[in-house]
C-alpha positions in Angstrom: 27.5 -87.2 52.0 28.2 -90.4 54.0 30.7 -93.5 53.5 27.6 -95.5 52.9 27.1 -93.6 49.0 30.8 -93.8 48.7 32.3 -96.9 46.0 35.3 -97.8 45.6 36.5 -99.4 42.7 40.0 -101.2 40.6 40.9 -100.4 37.0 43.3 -102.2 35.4 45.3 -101.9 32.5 47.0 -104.7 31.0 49.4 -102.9 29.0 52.0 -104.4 26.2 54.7 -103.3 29.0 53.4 -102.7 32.4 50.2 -103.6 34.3 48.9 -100.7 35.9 45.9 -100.9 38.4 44.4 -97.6 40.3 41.6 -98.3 43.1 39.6 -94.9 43.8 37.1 -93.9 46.1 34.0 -92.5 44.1 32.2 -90.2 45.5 28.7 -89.7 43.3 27.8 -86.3 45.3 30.8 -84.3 43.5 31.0 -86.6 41.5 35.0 -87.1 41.5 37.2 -90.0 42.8 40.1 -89.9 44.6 43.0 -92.2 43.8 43.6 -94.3 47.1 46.3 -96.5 45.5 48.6 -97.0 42.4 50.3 -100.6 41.3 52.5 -101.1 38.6 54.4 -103.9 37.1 56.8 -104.4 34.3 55.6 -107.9 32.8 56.8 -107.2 28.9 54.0 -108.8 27.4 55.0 -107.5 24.2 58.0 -109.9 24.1 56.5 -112.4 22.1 57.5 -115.5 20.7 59.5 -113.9 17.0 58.4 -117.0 14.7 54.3 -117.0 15.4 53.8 -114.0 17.4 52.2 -115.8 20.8 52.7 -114.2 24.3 55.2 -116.4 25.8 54.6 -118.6 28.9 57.2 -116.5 31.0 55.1 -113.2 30.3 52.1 -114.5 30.6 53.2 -116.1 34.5 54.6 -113.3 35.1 51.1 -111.4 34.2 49.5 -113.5 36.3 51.0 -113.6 39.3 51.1 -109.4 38.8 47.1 -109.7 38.5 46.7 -112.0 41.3 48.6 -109.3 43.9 46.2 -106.5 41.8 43.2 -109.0 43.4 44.7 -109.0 46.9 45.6 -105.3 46.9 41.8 -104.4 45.2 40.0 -107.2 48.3 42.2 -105.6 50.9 40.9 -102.4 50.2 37.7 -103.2 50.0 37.0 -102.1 46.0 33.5 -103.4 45.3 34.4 -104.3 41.3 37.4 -104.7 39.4 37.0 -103.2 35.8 39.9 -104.5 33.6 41.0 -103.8 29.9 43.8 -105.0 27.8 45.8 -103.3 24.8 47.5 -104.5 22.1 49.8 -107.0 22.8 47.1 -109.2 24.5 44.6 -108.1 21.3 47.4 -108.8 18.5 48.7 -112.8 19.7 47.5 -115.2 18.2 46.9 -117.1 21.6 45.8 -113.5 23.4 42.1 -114.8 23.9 43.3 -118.3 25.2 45.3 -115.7 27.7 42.0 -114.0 28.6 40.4 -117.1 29.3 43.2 -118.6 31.4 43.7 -115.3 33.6 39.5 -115.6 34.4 39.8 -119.5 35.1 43.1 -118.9 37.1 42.8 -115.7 38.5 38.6 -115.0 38.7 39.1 -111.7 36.7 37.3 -110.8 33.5 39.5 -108.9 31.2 37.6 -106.6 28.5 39.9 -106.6 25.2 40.0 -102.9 24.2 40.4 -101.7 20.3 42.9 -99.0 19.6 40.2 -96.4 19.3 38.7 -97.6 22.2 41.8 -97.2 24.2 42.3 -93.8 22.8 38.8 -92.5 23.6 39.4 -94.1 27.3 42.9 -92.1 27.2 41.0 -89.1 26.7 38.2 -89.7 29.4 41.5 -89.7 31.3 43.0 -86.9 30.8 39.9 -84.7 31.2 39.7 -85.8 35.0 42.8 -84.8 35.5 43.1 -81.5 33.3 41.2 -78.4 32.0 40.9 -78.3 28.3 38.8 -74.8 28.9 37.1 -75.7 25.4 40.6 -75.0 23.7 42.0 -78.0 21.0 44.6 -80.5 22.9 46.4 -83.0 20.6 47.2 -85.9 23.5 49.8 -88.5 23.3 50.2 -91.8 24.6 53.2 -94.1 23.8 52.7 -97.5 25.1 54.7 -100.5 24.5 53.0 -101.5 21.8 50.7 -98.2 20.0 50.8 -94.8 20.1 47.5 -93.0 20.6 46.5 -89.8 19.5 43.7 -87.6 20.2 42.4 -84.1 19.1 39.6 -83.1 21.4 38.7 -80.0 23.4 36.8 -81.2 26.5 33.5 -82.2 24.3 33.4 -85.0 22.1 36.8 -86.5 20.5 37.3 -84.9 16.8 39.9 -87.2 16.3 40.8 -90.9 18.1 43.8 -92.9 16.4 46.2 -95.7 17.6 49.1 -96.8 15.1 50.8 -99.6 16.1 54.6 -98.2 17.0 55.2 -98.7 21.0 58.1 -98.7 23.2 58.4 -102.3 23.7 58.0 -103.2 19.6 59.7 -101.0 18.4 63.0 -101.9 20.4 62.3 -105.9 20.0 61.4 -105.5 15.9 64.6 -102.9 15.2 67.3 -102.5 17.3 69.7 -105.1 17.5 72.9 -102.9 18.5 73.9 -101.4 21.7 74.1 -98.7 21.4 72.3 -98.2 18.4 73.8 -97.7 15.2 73.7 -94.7 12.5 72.0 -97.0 10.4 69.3 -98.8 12.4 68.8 -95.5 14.1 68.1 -93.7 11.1 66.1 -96.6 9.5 63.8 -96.7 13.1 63.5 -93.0 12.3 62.1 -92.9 9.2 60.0 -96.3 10.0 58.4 -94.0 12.7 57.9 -91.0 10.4 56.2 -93.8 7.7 53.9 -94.4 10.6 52.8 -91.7 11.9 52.3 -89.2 9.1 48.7 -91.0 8.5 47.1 -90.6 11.6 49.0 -86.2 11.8 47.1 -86.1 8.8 43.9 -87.0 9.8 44.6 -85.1 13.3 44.9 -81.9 11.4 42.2 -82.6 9.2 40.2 -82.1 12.8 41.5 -78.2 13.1 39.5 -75.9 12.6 41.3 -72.4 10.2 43.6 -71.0 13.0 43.5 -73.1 15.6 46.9 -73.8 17.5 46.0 -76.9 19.9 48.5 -77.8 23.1 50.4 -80.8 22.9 49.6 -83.2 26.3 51.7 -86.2 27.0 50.7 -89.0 29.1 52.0 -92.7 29.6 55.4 -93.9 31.6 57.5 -93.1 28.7 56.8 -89.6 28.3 57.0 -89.4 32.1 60.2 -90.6 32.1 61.5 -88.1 29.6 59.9 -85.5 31.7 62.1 -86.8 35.1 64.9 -86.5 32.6 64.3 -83.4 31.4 63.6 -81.9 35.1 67.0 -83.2 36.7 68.9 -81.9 34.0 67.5 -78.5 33.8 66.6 -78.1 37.9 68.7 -80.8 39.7 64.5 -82.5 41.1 61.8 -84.2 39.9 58.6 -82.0 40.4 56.2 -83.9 41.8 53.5 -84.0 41.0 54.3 -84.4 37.3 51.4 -82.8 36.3 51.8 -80.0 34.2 55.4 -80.1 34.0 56.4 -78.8 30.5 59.5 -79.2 28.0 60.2 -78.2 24.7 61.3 -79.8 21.1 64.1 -78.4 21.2 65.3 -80.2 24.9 63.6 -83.2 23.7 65.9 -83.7 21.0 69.3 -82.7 23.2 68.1 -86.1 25.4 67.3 -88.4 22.4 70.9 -87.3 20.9 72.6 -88.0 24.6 70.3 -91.6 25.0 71.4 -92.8 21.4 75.5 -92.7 22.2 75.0 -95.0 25.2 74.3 -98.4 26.2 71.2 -100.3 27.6 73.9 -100.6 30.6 74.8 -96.8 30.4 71.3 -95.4 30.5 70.5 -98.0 33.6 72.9 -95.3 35.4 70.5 -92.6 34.9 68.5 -91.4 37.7 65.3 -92.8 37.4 65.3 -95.0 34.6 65.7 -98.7 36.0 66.7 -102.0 33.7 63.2 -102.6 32.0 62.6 -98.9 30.9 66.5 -98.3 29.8 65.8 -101.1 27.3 62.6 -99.2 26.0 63.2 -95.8 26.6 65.0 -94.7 23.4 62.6 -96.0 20.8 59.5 -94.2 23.4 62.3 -91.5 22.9 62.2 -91.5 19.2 58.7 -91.6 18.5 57.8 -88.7 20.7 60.4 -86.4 19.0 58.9 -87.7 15.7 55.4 -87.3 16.6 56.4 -83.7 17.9 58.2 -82.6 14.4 55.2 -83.9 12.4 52.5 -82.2 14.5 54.2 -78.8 14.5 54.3 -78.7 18.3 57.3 -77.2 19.8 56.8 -77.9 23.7 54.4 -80.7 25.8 52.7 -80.7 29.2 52.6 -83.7 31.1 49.1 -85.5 32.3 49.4 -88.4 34.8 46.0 -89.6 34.2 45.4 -91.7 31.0 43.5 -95.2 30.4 43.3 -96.2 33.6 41.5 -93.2 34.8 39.5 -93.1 32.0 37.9 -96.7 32.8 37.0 -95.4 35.9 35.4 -92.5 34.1 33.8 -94.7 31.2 32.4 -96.5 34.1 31.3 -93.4 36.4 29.3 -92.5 32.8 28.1 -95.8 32.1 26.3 -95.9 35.7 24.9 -92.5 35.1 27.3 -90.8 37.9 27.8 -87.9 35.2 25.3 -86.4 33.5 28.1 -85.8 30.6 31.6 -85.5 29.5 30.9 -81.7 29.2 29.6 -81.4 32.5 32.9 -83.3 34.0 35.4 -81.5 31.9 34.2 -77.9 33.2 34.9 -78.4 36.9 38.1 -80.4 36.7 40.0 -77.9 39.5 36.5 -77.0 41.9 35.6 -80.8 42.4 39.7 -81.4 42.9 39.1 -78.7 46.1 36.1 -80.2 47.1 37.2 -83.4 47.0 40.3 -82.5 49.7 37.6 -80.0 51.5 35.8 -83.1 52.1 38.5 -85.5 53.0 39.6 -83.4 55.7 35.7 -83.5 56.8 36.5 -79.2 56.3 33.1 -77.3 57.1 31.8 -76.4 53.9 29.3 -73.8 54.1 32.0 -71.9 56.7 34.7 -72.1 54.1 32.5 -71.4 51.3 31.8 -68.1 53.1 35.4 -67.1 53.7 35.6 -67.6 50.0 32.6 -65.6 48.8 34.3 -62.7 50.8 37.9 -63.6 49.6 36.8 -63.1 46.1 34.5 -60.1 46.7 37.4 -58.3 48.4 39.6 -59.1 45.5 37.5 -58.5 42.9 36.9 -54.6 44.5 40.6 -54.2 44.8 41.4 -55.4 41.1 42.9 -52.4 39.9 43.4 -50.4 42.5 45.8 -52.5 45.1 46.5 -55.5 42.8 46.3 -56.6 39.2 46.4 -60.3 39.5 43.5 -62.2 36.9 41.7 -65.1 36.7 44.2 -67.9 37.4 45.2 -66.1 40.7 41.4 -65.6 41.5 41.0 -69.2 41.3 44.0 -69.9 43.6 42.8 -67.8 45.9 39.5 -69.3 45.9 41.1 -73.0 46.4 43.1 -71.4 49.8 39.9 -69.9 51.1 38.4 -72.9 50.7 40.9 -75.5 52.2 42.6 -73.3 54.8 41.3 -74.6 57.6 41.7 -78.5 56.6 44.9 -78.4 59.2 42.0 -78.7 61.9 42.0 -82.6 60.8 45.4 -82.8 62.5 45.1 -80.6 65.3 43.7 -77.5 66.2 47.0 -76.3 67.4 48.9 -75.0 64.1 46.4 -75.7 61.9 47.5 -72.9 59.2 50.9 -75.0 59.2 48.9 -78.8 59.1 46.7 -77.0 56.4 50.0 -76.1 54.5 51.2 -79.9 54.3 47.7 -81.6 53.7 47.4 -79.4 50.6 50.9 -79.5 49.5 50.5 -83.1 49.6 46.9 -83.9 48.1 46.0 -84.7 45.1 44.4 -82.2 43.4 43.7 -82.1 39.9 44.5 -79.6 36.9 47.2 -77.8 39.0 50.5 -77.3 38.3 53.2 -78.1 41.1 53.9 -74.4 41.6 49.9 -73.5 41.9 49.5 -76.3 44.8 52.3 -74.5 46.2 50.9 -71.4 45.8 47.5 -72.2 47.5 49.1 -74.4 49.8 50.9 -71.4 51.0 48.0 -68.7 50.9 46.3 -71.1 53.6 49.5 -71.3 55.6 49.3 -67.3 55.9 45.7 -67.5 56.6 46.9 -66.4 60.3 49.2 -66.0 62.5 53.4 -65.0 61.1 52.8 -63.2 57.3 54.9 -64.4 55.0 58.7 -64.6 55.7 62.3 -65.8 53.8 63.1 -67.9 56.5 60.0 -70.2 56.4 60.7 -73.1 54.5 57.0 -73.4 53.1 57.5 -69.6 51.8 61.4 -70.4 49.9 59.2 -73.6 48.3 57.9 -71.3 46.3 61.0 -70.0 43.5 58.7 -68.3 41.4 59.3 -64.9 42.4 55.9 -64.1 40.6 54.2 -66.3 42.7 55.6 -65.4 45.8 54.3 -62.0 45.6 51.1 -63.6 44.8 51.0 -65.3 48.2 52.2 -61.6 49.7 49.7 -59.6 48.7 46.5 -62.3 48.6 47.1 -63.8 52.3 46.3 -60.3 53.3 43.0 -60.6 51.9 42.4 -64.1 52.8 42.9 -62.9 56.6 40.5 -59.9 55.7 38.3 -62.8 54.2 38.4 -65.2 57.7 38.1 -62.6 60.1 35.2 -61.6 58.4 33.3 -64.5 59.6 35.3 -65.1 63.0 32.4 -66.7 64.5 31.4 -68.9 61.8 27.8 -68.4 61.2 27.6 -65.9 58.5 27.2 -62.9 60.5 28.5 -60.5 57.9 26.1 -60.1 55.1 28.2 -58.3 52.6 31.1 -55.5 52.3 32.0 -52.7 50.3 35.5 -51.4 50.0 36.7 -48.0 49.7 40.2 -47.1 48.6 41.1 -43.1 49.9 44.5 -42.2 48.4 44.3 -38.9 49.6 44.6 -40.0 53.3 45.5 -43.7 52.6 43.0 -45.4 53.8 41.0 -48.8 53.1 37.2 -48.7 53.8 35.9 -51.5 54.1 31.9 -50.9 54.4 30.3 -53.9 56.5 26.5 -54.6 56.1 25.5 -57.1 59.3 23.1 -60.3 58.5 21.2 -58.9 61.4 20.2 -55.3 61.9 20.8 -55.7 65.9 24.1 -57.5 65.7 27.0 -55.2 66.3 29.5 -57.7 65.0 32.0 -57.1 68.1 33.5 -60.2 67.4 34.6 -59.5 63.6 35.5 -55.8 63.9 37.8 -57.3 67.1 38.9 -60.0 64.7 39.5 -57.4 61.3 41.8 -55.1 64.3 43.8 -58.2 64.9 44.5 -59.5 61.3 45.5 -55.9 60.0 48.9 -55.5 60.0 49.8 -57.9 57.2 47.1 -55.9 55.1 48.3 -52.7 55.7 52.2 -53.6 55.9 51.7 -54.8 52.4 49.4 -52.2 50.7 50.8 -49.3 52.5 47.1 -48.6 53.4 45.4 -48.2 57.0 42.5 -50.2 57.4 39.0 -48.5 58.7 36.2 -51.3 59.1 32.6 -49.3 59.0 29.4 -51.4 60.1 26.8 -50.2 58.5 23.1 -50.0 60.6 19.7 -51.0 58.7 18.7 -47.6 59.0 21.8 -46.7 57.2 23.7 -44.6 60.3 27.6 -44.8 60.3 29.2 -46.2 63.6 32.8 -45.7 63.1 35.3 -48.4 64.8 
């Protein structure tokens, strides 16, 4: 794939809080995009004027000027289209259309006002680029400054889109007016939330089918700011990325008791949380412990992507760059990889080799020398895949250049720890195994994980020496496992029937060590003739 098929494109969302705009490069031959840059802006659109309900002139300059830099940032870049959508603070004022027309005389941007369904299925469209639903029920949450949306869906179509109109933003303007927050207006904002939301539980259980236990996914600023919270408190850092960090009912409640006995001023002194959001954050606070209690859920897993990715996937749709939601959904993780594979202009078919071996060798060992599953498999795959994207940098200590470019790419439906898993499984491609005193190796505290890296590196070596010179010389192997005189077959069958593959079985002697060190096994490499005759190596 060339530049020339790539687009890039801006989405923004002109939120009752914040106007967020992402500018991705799409790139129809996955088809995925890759986020090249994020803007956000607190504008508070959702202060409105308290005796007719307009936006105010202040919010709406400020909005303005915030969209003009979007256009500046979206040219400079080069983004062929800017696709913008506002929520409800722009679609409940009475003067929200007069806005609209202002911001496309003033600014030369059309602005698309969204319903609250519509914003929710968009939310959706979202999340599933940036998260594997594996066909299992997700109830998702987004608090906004003015709405909270909710969503039962399981990768297919939406069962269930709602948006009820309790944000952040409102919520603080329309009922707290003491700092801190009183016993009484506290419990009246709880029980106004609990009005407010028990419709739309209903209906989202309604969607369940008998038996069904769905995962509780929480996207938006506010929830992402409890999350940062939640992290420092319990792990002294922010993960990052966010994605897939988790935290339970039980914590969330512990934060919403400490926010409610301090001031606006007192939770401005809380790492992370600047002016704007320490004015909001309780009410966001509120309604997701609420919305928690009602649905039954006891913990939630974060999602950075939400409506602004989903406009750029409603778009990708639209213009017939996915065949269907379906389709998208099942691959979130592979195009993620392929994406970064192709960033770092990696050579596919070379890589895609080492990986078809990688997973051959484990899948022969499952059992025997290991018993990871699936999720491992997977990882492994990713490594085998990227572990030679450090050539981008230089060819000089690529395994460790490999190690930061995937520790520091974006990709998708993983978990902090499993980019640091695969990030390190393509560190110990060659050269050093894995060692305490390597600071890419004590990354990793999960001790499970760590002996995930241990024992699959040593196949991923197996995996790359098995195609040293890059041209698919080994058609397939078979492994052996001898107890009895510990030893590893491993049963090579040559592309070629005249090619003695000097080259690999040199390449196999080399990499060893960490194998056997590890498995406590002594590796004997067998080529195997066409007329079936046993050379020994």
């Amino acid at each position: 794939m060339t530049m020339a098929h790539e687009r890039i494109l801006a989405a923004i969302d002109v939120g009752t809080n914040s106007i967020h705009m992402v500018v991705v490069r799409i790139q129809p031959a996955l088809p995925a995009f890759t986020i090249i840059a994020r803007e956000k802006t607190t504008v508070r659109l959702g202060d409105r004027n308290r005796q007719n309900g307009n936006l105010t002139d202040e919010a709406m300059e400020r909005a303005i000027d915030t969209l003009k830099r979007c256009q500046e940032i979206a040219k400079s870049l080069n983004a062929e289209q800017t696709i913008a959508v506002a929520t409800s603070a722009t679609r409940e004022a009475p003067n929200g259309r007069d806005f609209l027309q202002r911001i496309e005389a003033e600014v030369g941007l059309w602005i698309n006002l969204i319903s609250g369904p519509e914003e929710a299925r968009r939310i959706y469209l979202g999340v599933l680029s940036g998260m594997e639903l594996n066909g299992q029920p997700h109830v998702i949450i987004d608090i906004g400054g003015g709405s909270t949306e909710l969503v039962l869906g399981d990768g297919h179509e939406p069962r269930t889109l709602s948006s009820t109109k309790i944000g952040a933003v409102r919520l603080t303007v329309e009922h707290i007016t003491t700092d801190p927050i009183s016993n009484v207006e506290f419990q009246a904002l709880q029980a106004y939330i609990r009005g407010m939301l028990e419709r739309p539980v209903e209906e989202l259980k309604a969607g369940l089918q008998l038996g069904e236990k769905p995962r509780l996914v929480g996207t938006s600023g506010t929830i992402e700011t409890l999350a940062m919270i939640h992290a420092r408190e319990k792990t002294g850092a922010v993960p990052s990325p966010l994605n897939g960090y988790e935290f339970s009912l039980k914590d969330l409640r512990e934060t919403v008791a400490y926010l409610r006995r301090l001031s606006v001023a007192g939770r401005t002194e809380i790492p992370g949380v600047n002016d704007r959001r320490a004015e909001i954050i309780l009410a966001g606070a509120l309604i997701l412990q609420e919305a928690m209690t009602l649905l039954g859920m006891e913990s939630i897993v974060i999602c950075e992507r939400s409506l602004r990715e989903g406009v750029i996937v409603d778009w990708m749709l639209t213009h017939g760059l996915i065949e269907d939601r379906l389709r998208y959904q099942g691959s979130v993780r592979q195009r993620s990889v392929l994406d970064t594979a192709n960033k770092y202009r990696v050579k596919l078919d070379y890589s895609e080799h080492v990986a078809t071996f990688a997973l051959s060798l484990f899948d022969q060992t499952q059992g025997s020398l290991h018993n990871w599953g699936e999720e491992e498999r997977e990882l492994l795959w990713a490594a085998a895949i990227l572990h030679n994207c450090g050539h981008h940098v230089s060819h000089s200590s690529h395994h460790k250049h490999s190690y930061y470019l995937i520790r520091h790419s974006d990709l998708l439906g993983y978990t902090e720890t499993e980019i640091e898993t695969i990030a390190n499984l393509a560190r110990y491609h060659r050269k050093s195994a894995p060692k305490k005193k390597h600071e890419s190796y004590r990354s990793l505290t999960s001790k499970r994980h760590r002996h995930v890296v241990d024992q699959l590196s040593a196949l991923l070596r197996l995996a790359v020496a098995l195609d040293r010179r890059q041209i698919g010389a080994v058609k397939q192997v078979v492994c052996e496992v001898r107890p009895q005189s510990q030893e590893f077959r491993l049963l090579i069958q040559p592309a070629k029937p005249d090619d003695d593959c000097a080259l690999e079985l040199w390449s196999l002697d080399y990499k060893k060590a960490s194998f056997e060190t590890e498995f406590g096994l002594k590796l004997v490499p067998v080529l195997q003739t066409a007329a079936a005759a046993v050379v020994g190596c």
